[in-house]
Backbone as CSV, one residue per row, in Angstrom:
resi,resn,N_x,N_y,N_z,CA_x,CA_y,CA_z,C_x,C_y,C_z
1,UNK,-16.810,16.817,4.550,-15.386,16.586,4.328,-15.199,15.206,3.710
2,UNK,-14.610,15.013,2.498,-14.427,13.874,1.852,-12.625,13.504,2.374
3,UNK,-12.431,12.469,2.520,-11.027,12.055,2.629,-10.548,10.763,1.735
4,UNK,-9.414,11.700,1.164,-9.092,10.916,-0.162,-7.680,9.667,0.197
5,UNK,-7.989,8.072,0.247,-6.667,7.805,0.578,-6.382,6.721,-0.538
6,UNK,-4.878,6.864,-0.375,-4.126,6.059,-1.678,-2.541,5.407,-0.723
7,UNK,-2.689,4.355,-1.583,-1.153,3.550,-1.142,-1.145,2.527,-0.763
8,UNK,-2.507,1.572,-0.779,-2.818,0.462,-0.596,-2.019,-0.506,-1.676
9,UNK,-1.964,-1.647,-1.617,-1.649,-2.672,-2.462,-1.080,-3.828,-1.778
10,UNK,-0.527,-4.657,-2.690,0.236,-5.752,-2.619,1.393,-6.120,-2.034
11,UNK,2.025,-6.748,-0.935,3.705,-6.663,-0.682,3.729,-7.815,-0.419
12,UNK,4.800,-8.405,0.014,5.284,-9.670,0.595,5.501,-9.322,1.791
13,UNK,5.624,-10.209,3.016,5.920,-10.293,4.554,7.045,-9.457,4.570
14,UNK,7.455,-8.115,5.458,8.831,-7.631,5.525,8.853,-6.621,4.912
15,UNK,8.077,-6.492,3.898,8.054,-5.438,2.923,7.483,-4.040,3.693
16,UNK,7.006,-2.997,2.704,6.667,-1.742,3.186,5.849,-1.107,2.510
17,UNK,4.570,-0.337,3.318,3.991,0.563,2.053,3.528,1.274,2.838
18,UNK,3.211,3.041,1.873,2.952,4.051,2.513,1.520,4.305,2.098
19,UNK,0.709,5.037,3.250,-1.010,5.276,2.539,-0.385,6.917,2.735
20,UNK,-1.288,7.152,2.166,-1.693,9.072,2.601,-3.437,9.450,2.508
21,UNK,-3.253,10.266,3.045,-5.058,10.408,3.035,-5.044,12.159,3.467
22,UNK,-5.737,12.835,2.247,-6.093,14.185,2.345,-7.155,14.223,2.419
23,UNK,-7.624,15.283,3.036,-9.265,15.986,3.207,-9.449,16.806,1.708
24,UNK,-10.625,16.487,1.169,-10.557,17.226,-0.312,-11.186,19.106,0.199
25,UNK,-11.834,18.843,1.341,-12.068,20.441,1.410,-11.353,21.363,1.750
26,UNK,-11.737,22.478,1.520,-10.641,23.543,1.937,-11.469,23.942,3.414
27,UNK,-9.642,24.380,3.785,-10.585,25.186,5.473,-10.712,24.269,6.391
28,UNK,-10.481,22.927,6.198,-10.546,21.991,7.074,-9.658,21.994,8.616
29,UNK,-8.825,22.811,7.856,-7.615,23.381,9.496,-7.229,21.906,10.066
30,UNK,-6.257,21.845,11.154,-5.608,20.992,11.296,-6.272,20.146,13.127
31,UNK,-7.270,18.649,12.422,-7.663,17.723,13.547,-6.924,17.076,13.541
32,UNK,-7.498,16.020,14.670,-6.721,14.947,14.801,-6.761,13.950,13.624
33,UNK,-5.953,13.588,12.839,-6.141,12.229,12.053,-6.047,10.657,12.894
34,UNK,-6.288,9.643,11.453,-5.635,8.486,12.221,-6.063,7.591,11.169
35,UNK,-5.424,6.395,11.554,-5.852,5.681,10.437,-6.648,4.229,11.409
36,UNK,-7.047,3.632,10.763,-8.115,2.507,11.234,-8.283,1.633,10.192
37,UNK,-8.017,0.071,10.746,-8.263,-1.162,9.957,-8.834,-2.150,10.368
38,UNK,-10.070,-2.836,8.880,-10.386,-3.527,9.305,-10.291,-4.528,8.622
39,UNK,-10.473,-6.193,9.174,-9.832,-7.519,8.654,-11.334,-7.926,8.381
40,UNK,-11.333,-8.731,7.330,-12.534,-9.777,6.812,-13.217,-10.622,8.296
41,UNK,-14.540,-10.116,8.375,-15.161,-11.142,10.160,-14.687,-10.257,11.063
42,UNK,-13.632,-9.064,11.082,-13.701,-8.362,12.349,-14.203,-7.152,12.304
43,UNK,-14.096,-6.881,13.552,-14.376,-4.975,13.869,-12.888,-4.096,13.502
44,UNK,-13.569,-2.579,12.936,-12.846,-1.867,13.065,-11.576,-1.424,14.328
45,UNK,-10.498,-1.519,13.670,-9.958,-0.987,14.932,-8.964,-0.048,14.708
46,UNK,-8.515,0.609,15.411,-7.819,1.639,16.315,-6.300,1.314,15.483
47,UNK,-5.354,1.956,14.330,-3.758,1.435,14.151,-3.323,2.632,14.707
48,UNK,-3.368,3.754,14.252,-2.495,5.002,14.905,-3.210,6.056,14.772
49,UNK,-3.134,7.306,15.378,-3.405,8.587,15.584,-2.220,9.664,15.463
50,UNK,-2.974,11.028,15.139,-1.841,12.367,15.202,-2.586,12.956,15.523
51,UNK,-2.260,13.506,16.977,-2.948,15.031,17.359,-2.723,16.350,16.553
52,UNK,-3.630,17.202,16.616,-3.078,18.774,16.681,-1.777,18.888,16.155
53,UNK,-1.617,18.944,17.850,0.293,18.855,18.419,1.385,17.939,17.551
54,UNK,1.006,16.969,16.831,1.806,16.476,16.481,2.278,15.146,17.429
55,UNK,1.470,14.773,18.639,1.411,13.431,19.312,0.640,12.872,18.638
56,UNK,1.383,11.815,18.397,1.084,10.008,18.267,0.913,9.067,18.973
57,UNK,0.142,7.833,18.655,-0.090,6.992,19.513,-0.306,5.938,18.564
58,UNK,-0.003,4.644,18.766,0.104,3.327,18.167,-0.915,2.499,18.761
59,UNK,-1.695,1.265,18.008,-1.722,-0.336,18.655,-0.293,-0.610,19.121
60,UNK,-0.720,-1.675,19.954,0.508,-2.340,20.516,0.852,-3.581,19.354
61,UNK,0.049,-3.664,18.410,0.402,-4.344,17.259,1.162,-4.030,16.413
62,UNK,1.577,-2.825,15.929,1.930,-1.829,15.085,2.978,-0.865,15.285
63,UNK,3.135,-1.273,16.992,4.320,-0.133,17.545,5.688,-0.220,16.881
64,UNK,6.778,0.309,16.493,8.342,0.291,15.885,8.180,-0.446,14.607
65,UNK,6.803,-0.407,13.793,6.555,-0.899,12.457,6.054,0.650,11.717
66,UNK,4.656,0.628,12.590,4.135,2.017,11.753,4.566,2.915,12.148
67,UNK,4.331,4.007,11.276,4.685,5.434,11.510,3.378,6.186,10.634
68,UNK,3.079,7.272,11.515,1.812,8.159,11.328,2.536,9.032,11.090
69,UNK,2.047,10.348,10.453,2.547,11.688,10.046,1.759,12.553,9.617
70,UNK,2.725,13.648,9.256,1.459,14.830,8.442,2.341,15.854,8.164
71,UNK,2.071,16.251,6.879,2.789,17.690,6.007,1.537,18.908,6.581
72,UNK,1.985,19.325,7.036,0.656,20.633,7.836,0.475,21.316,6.389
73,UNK,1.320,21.636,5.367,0.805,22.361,4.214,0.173,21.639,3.281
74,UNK,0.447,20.372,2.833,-0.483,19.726,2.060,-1.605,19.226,2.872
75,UNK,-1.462,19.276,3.992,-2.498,18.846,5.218,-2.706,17.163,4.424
76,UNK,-1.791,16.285,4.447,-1.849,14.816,3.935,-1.321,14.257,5.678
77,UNK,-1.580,13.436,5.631,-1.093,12.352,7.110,-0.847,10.730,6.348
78,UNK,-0.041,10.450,6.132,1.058,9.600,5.738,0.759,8.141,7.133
79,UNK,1.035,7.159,6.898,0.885,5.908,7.801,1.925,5.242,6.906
80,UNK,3.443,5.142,7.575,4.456,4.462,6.665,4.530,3.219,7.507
81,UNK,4.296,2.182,6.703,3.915,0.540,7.666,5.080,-0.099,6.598
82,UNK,6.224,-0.584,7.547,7.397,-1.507,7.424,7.569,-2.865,8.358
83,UNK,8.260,-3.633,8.045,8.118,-5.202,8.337,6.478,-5.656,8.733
84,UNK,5.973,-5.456,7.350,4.636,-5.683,7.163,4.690,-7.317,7.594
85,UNK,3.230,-7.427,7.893,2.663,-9.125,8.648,2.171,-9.722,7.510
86,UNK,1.604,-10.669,7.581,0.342,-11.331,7.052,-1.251,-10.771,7.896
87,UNK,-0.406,-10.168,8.953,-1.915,-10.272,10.030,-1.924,-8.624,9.665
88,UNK,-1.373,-8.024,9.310,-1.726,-6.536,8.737,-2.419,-6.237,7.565
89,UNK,-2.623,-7.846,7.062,-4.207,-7.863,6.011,-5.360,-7.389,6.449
90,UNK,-5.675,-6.102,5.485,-7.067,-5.419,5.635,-7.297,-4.496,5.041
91,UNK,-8.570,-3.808,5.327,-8.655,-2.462,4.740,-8.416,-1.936,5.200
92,UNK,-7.781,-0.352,5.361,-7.183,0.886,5.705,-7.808,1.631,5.755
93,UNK,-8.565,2.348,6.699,-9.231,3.733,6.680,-8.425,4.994,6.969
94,UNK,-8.822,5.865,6.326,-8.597,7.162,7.262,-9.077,7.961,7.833
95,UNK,-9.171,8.336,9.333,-10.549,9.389,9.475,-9.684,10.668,10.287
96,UNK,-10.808,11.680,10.141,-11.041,12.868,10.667,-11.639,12.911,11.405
97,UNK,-11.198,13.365,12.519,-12.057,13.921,13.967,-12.159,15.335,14.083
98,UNK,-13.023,15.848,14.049,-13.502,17.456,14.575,-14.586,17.040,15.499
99,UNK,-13.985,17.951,16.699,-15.155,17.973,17.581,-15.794,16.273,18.049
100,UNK,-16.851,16.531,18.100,-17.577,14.947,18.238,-18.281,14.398,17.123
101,UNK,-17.496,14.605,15.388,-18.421,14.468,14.247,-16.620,13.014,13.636
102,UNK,-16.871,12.394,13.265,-15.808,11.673,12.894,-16.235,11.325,11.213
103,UNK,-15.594,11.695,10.492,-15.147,11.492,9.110,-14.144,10.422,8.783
104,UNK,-14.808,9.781,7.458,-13.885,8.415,7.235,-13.933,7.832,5.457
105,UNK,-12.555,8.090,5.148,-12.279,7.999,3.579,-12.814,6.387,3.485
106,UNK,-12.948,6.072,2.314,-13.557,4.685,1.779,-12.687,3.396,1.975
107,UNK,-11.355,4.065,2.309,-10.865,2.390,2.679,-9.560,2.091,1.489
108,UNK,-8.646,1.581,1.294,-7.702,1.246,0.722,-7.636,-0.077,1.360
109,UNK,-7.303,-1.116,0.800,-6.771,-2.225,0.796,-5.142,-3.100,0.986
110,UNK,-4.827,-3.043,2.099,-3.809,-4.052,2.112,-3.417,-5.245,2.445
111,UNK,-2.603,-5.713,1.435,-2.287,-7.320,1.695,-1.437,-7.864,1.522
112,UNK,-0.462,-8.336,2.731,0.787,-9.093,2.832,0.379,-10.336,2.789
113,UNK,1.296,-11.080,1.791,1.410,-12.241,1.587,2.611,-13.021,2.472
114,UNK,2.156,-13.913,3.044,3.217,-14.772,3.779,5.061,-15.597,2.714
């Protein structure tokens, strides 16, 4: 399973930007997504999740900023990040969970400027 994500770029502090990230295979049926970032010198971490069901779950960094999602027919999951930081500089992953095998697109780039 390849996962394709786009929507990275440039903003100023306050600003807003949306990623999306599709699975390029077919048949992939509907896991859990999520997205995951990491900062220059740190570890990967944990920004949001979408179950199945359609439960979410946040960092406590990220809570009433981001928003996770998903179109079940384009099977895309959306991460809409508003009153962006400086400290929300990083790369953006997206992964796929099936089972106990975890899948993870190449990363998009974002960077708020103070």
């Amino acid at each position: 399973v390849q996962l394709q994500a786009s929507g990275g770029g440039w903003v100023q502090a306050g600003g807003s930007l949306r990623l999306s990230c599709t699975p390029s295979a077919r048949g992939v049926g509907i896991n859990r997504m999520g997205w995951y970032r990491q900062a220059p010198g740190k570890q990967r971490d944990l920004v949001a999740i979408i179950a199945p069901s359609g439960d979410t779950s946040y960092a406590d960094s990220v809570k009433g900023r981001f928003t996770i999602s998903r179109d079940y027919v384009k099977k895309t999951t959306y991460l809409q990040m508003n009153s962006l930081k400086p400290e929300d500089t990083a790369v953006y992953y997206c992964n796929l969970k099936r089972g106990m095998v975890d899948y993870w697109g190449k990363g998009t780039q974002v960077t708020v400027s103070s």
